[in-house]
C-alpha positions as CSV (number, residue, x, y, z in Angstrom):
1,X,6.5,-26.7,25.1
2,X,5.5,-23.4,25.1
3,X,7.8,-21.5,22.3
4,X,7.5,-17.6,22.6
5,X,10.3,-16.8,20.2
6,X,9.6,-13.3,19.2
7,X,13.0,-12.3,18.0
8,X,11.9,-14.9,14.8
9,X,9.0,-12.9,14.3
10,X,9.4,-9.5,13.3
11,X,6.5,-7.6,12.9
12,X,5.8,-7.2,9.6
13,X,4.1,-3.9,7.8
14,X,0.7,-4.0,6.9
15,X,1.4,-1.6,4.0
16,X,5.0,-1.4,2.4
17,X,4.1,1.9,1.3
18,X,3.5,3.3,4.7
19,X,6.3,1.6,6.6
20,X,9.1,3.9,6.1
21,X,6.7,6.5,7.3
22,X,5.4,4.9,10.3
23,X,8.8,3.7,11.5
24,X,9.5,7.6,13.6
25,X,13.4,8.4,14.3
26,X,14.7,8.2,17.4
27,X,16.0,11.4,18.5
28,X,19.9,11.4,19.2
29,X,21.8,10.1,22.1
30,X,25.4,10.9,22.4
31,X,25.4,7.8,24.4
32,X,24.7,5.5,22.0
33,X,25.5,4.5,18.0
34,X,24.1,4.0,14.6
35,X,23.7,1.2,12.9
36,X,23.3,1.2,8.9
37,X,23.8,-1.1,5.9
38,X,22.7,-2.9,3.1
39,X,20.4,-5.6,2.6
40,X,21.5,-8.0,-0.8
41,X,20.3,-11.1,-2.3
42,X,22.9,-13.2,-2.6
43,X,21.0,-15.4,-5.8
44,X,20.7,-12.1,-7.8
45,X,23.0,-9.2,-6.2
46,X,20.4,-7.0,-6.0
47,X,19.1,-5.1,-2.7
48,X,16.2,-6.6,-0.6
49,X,13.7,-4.1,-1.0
50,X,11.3,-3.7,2.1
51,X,12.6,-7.0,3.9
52,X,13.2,-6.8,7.7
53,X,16.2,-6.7,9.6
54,X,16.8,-6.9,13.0
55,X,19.6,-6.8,15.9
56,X,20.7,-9.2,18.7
57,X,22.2,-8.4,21.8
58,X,25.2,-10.7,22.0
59,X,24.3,-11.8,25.8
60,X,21.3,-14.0,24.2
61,X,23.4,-16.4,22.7
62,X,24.6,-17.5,26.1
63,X,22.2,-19.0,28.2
64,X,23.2,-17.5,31.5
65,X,24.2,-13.9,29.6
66,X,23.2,-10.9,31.2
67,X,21.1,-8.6,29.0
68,X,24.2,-6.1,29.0
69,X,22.1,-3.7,25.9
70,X,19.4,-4.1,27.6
71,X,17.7,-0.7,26.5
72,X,17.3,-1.9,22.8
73,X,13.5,-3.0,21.7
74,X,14.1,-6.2,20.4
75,X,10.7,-6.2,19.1
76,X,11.5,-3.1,16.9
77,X,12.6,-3.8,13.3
78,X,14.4,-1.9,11.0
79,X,12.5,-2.1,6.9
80,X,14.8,-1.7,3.9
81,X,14.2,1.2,1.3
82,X,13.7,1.2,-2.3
83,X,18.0,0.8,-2.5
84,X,18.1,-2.2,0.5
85,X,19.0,0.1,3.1
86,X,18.5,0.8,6.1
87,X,19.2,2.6,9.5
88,X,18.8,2.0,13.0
89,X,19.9,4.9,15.5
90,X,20.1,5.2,19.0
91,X,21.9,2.0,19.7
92,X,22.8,0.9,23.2
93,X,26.6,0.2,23.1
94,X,27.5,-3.3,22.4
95,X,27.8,-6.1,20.9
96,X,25.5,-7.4,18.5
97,X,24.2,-10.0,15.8
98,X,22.1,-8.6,12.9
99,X,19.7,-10.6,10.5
100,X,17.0,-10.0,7.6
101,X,14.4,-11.3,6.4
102,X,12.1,-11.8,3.5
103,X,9.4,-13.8,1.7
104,X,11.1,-16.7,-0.4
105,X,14.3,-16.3,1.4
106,X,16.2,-18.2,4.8
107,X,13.7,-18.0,7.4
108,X,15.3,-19.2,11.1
109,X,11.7,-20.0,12.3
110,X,11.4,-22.5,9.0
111,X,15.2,-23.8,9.6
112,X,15.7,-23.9,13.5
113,X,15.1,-27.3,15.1
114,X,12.6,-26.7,18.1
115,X,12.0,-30.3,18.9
116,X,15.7,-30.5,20.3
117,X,15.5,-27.1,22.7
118,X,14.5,-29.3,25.9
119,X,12.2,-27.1,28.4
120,X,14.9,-28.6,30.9
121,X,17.1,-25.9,29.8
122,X,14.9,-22.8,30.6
123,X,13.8,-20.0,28.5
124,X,16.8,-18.6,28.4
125,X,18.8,-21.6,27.6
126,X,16.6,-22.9,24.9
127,X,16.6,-19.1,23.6
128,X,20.7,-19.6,23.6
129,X,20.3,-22.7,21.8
130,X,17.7,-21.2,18.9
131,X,19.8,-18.9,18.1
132,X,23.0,-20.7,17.7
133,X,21.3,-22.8,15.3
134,X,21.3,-20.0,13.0
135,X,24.2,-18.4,13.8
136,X,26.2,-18.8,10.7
137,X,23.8,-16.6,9.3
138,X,23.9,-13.7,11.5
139,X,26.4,-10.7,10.8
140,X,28.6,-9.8,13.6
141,X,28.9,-5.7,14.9
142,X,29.8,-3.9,17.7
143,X,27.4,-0.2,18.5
144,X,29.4,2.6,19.8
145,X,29.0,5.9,21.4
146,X,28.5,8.5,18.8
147,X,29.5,6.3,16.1
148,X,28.0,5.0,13.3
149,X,28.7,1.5,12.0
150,X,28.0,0.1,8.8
151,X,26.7,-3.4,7.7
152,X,26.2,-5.6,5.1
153,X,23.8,-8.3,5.4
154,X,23.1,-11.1,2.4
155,X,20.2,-13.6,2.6
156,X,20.2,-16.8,0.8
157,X,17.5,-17.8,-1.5
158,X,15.0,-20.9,0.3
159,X,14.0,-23.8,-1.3
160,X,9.9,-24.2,-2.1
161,X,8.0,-27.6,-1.9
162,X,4.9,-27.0,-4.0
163,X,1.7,-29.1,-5.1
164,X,-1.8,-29.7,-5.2
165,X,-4.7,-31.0,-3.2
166,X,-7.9,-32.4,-4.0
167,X,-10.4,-35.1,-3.2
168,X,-10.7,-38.3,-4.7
169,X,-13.3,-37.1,-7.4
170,X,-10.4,-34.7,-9.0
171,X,-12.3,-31.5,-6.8
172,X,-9.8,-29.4,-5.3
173,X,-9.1,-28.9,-1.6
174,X,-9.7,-25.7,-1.0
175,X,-8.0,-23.9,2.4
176,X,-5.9,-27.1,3.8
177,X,-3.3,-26.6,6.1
178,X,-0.1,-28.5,6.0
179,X,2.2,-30.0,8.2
180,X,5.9,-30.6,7.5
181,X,8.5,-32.7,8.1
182,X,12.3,-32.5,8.0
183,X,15.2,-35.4,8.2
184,X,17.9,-34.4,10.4
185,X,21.5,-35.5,10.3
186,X,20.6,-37.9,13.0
187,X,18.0,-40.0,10.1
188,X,15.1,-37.9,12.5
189,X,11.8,-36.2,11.0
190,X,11.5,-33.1,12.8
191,X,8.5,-30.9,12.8
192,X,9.2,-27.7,10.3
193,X,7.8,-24.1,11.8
194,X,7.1,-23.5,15.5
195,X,3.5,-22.9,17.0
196,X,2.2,-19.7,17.3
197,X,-1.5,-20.2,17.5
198,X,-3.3,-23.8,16.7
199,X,-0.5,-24.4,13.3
200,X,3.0,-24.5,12.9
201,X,2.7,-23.2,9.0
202,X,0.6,-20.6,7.8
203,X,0.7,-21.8,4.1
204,X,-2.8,-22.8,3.0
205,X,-4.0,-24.4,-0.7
206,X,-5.9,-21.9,-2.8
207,X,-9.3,-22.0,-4.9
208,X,-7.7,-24.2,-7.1
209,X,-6.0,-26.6,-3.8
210,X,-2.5,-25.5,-4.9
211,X,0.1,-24.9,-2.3
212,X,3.9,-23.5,-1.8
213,X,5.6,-24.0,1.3
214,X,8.4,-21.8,0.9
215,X,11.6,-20.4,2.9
216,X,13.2,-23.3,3.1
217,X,16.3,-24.7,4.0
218,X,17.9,-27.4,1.7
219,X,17.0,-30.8,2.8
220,X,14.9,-33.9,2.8
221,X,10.8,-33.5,3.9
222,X,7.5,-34.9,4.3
223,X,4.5,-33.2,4.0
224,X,0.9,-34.1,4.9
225,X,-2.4,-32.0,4.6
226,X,-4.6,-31.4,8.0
227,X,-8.4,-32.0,7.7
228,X,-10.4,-29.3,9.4
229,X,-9.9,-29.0,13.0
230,X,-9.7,-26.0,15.8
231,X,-6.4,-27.8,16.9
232,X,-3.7,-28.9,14.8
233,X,-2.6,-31.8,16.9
234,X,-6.2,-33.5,16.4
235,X,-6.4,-33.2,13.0
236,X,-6.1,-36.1,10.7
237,X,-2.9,-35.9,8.3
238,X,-3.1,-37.3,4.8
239,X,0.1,-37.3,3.4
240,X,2.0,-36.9,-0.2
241,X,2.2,-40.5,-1.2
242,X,-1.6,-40.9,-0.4
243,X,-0.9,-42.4,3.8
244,X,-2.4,-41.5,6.9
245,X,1.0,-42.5,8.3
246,X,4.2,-39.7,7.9
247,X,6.4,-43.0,8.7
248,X,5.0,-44.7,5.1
249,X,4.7,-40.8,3.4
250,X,6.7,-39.7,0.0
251,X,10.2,-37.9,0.7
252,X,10.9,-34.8,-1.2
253,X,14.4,-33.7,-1.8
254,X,15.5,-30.0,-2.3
255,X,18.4,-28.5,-2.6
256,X,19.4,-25.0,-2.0
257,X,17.1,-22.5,-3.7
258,X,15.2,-25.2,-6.0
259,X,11.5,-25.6,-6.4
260,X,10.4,-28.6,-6.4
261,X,7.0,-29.4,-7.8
262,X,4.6,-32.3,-7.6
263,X,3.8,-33.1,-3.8
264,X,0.7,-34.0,-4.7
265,X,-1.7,-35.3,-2.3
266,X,-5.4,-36.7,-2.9
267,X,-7.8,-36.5,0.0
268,X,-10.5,-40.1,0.0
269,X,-14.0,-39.7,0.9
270,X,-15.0,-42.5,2.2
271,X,-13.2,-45.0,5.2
272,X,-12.9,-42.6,7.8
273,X,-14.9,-42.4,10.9
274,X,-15.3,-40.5,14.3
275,X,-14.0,-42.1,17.3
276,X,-15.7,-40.4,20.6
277,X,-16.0,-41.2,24.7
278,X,-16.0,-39.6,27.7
279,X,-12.6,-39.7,30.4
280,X,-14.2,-39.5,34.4
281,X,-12.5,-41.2,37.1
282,X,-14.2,-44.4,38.5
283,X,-14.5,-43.9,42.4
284,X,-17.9,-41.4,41.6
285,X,-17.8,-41.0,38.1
286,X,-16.8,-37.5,38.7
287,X,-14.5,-35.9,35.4
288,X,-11.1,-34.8,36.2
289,X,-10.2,-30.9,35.6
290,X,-7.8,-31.9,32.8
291,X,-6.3,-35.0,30.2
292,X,-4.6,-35.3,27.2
293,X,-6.3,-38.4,24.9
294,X,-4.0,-40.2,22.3
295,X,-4.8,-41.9,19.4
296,X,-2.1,-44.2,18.6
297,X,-1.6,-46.8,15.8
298,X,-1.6,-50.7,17.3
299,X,1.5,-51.6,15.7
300,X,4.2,-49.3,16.5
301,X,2.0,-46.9,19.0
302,X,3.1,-44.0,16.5
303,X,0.8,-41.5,17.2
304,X,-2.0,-39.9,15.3
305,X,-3.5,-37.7,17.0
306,X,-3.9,-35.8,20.3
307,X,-6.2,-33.7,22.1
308,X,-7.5,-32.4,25.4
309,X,-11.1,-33.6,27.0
310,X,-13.8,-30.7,27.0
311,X,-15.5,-29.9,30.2
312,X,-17.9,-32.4,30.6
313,X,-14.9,-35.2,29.7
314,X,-15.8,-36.5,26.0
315,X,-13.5,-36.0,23.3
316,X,-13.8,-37.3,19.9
317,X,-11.0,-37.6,16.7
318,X,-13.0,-37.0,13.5
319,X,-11.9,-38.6,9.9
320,X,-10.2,-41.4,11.3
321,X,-9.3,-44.4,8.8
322,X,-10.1,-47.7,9.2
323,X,-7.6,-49.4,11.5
324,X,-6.7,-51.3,14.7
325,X,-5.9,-47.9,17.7
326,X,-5.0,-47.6,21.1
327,X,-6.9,-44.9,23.3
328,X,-4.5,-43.7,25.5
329,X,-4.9,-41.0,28.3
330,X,-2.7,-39.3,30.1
331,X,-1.7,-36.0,32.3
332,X,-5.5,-36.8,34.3
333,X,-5.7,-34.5,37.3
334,X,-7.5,-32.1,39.2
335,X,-8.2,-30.0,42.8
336,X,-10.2,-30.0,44.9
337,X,-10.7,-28.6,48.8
338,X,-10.1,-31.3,51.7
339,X,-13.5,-32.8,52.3
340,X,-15.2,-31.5,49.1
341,X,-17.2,-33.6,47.1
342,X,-15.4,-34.9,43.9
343,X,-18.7,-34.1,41.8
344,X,-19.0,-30.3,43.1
345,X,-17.9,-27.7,41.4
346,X,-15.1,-25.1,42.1
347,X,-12.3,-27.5,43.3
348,X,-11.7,-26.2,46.8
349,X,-13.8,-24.9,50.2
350,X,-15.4,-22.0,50.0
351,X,-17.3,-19.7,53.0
352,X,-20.8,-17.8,52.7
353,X,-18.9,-15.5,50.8
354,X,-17.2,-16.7,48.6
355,X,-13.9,-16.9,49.7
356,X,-11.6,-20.0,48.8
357,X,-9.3,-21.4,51.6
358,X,-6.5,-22.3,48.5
359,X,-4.1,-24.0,51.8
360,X,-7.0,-26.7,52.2
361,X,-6.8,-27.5,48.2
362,X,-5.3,-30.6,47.2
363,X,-4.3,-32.1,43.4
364,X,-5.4,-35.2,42.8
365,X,-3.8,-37.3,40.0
366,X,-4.8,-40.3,38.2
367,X,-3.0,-43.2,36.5
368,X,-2.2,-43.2,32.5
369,X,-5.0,-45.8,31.1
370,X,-5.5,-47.1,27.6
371,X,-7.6,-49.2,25.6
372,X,-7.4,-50.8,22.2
373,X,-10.2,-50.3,19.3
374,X,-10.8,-52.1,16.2
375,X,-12.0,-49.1,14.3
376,X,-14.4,-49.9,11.1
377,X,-17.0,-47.7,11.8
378,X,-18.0,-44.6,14.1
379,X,-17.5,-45.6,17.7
380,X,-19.1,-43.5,19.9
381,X,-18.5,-45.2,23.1
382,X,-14.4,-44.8,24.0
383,X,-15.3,-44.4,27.4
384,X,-12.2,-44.6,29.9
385,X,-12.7,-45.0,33.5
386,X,-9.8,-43.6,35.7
387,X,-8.1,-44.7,39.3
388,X,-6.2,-41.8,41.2
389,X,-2.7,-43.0,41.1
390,X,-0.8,-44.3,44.8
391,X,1.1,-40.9,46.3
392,X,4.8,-41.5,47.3
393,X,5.0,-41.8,50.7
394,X,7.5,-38.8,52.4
395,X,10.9,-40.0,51.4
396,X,10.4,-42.4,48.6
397,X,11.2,-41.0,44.9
């Protein structure tokens, strides 16, 4: 699922210094209100200096709301002062929701549960359902004409998981990237973060392979160190506890505010090997414009990894440990123009210049196929041959 939640991510200043500065006033509108208030934090009662706050329109906590305050920039965020205050002018009427943020404290995007915000719900419904998630946290207001209403906002101390990584000769791990597990109430392990590029946390160990994964809300969590990869979903995970698998990893308990130290995780250098093929389809060998390739476990089909084919259809999962896998494919399909050959390039019929006739292009998609592999050294031959799958005929489901 594509997540584009911007109103988690405020943008942040690249100097503190300069931010006040930077941030221009707007000039006064009789037709709209001032907001200001205090930021405090609520572990030590003093003001949040130079943490972020920003303002909901109420309408985006309903899933078929109107954008009633339309005119305000949600992308626009207010920065505390020295005292943990701070003013936003020229507010459209309305009612609103205001929330701050800050490093070590509450942060929705670490606290919000994305797995469950179905894309059957659209944009704006799995927007709706984000945000009430964390509404207990947002401070209620209403923005008036010429009126200025004051606010005060408190934000709660997170909890940090913290630890080292190194290799199996006691060298540190230098620059690993983590992923992160949380239990729900449900007995669930839910993915902590949300994607914005290739990773769901930005954390990474230091010259010494320390890491802090901080922000957090109370709870119970898993976390694993990523091997090197472009893509986070086909990188091996090697988890506290010393597993490849986050069903057999160490569970780390935190409770509101705590630290908790000595997630330790140890990276082997030896057992792991690279599993590589090629997907094309079977009728002419030709490859199909896209597939997903999944590396599950044998025994429980729990998957380990995941990633799309390149161009010319290989793949390959590096660092994979010794163990019995299923090669799975799925999501195979392409285009191509009525009467073109499957093997020539630029999927539909084009004239002597140039020009595409897209009504004569037709998708052609192929059936999920798997195979199982005993893996115990490099394999370099997980090649998967594809059938295009039987079309429904007009009328059938």
């Amino acid at each position: 699922m594509t997540r584009r939640w911007l109103w988690v991510l405020p943008a942040v200043c690249g100097m503190m210094s300069a931010c006040p500065e930077d941030e221009a006033p707007r000039r006064p509108d009789p037709t709209k209100g001032t907001i200001t208030g205090i930021v405090l934090c609520t572990d030590t009662g003093k003001p949040a200096r130079f943490a972020n706050v920003q303002l909901l329109p109420a309408a985006l906590f309903h899933s078929s709301g109107q954008k009633q305050n339309g005119d305000l920039d949600l992308d626009e965020t207010a920065v505390t002062d020295l005292d943990g205050r701070f003013t936003i002018e020229a507010v459209p009427p309305g009612d609103y929701f205001a929330y701050a943020t800050q490093a070590g404290y509450l942060d929705p995007e670490r606290a919000v549960d994305f797995a469950s915000l179905g894309p059957k719900a659209g944009e704006d419904g799995q927007l709706a359902a984000a945000l009430n998630q964390w509404k207990d946290h947002f401070v209620e207001l209403m923005a008036s004409a010429q009126h200025t209403t004051g606010v005060t906002i408190e934000i709660d101390r997170g909890a940090e998981i913290e630890g080292t990584v190194s290799y199996d000769d006691a060298s540190p791990a230098i620059g690993m990237r983590f992923d992160l597990l949380r239990k729900t109430a449900e007995d669930k392990w839910i993915e902590v973060g949300q994607t914005g590029s290739n990773w769901t946390l930005e954390e990474a160990s230091d010259g010494h392979g320390r890491y802090r994964i901080s922000n957090l809300p109370a709870g119970e969590y898993k976390v694993c160190t990523l091997l090197p990869d472009k893509d986070e979903h086909a990188a091996e995970r090697i988890c506290a506890g010393n597993t490849f698998r986050t069903k057999n990893a160490a569970t780390i308990k935190v409770s509101a505010g705590e630290t908790r130290g000595g997630a330790d995780i140890a990276i082997p250098l030896t057992g792991m090997y690279t599993v590589a093929g090629r997907v094309t389809v079977g009728v002419d060998g030709h490859v199909p414009g896209q597939a997903t390739v999944h590396l599950l476990y044998a025994d429980d089909r729990e998957e380990a990894r995941s990633r799309g084919i390149r161009k010319d259809g290989s793949f390959s999962f590096a660092y994979v440990p010794a163990d019995k896998y299923i090669v799975e494919v799925t999501d195979a399909k392409d285009a191509r123009g009525q009467g073109q050959s499957a093997n020539s390039e630029g999927g539909a019929n084009s004239d002597s210049s140039g020009a595409s006739d897209a009504a004569a292009t037709e998708e052609h998609r192929y059936t999920d196929k798997e195979i199982s592999l005993n893996v115990q050294s490099d394999m370099n031959d997980a090649d998967i041959s594809l059938v295009e799958a039987v079309k429904a005929k007009a009328g059938e489901q």
